[in-house]
C-alpha positions as MATLAB code, in Angstrom:
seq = 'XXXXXXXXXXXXXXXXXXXXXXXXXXXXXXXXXXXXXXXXXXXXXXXXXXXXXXXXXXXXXXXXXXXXXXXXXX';
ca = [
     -31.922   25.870  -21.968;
     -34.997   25.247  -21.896;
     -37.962   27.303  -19.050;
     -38.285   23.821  -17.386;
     -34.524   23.339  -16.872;
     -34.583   26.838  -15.491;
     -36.931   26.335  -13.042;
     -35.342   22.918  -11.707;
     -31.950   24.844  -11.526;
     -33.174   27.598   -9.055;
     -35.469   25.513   -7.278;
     -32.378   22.560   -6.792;
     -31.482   23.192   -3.355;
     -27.692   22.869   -3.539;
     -28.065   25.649   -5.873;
     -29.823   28.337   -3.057;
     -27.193   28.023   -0.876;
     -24.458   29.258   -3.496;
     -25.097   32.266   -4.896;
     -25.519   31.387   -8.215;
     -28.137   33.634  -10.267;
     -29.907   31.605  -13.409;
     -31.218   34.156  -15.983;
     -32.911   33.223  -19.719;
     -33.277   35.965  -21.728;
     -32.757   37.396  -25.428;
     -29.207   38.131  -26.072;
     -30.463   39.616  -29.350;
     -33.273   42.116  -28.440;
     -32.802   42.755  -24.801;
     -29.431   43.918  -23.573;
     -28.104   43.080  -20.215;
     -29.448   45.800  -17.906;
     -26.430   44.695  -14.941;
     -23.236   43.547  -15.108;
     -22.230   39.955  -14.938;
     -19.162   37.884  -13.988;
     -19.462   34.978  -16.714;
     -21.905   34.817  -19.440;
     -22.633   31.534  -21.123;
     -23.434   31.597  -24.516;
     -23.446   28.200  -25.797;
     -24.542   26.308  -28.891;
     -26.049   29.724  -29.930;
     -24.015   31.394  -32.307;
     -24.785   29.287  -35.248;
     -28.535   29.437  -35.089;
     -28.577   33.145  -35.154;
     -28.224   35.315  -38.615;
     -24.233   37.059  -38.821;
     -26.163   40.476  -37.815;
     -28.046   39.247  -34.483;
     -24.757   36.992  -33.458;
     -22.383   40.521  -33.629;
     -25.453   42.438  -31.952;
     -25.665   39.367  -28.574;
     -22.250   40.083  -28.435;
     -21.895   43.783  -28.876;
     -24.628   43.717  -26.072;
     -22.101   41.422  -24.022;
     -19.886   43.490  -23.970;
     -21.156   46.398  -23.231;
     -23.139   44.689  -20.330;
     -20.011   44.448  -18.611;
     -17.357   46.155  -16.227;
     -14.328   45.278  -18.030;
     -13.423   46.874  -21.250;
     -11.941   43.290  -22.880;
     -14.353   40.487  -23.865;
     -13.164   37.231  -24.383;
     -14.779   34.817  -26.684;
     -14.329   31.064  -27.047;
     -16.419   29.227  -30.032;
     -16.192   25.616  -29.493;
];
């Protein structure tokens, strides 16, 4: 995703009435500092190196409130 798309999301007005929060950040060298409901990480894993793909996810998971993370790799 790019910045622009970003932008356009929050600004889309159907999407301020929901309460939908759009984020962009590095999975790899800046973990999660709250907790969230659904992270999307999508046609990332194979760009990144073995190393930074277990680090996103290590910082995933412990982002989060449960102590299970569930991964799907389409």
């Amino acid at each position: 995703m790019s910045l622009e798309a970003l932008q356009k999301a929050k600004l889309n007005p159907k999407n301020q009435k929901d309460v939908f929060s759009f984020e962009l950040f590095d999975a790899v060298h800046f973990p999660l500092r709250r907790k969230f409901d659904l992270i999307v990480f999508r046609d990332v894993a194979e760009q990144l190196s073995p190393k930074d793909l277990v680090t996103a996810l290590l910082n995933f998971k412990n982002s989060g409130r449960y102590s299970t993370i569930y991964i799907y790799i389409d």
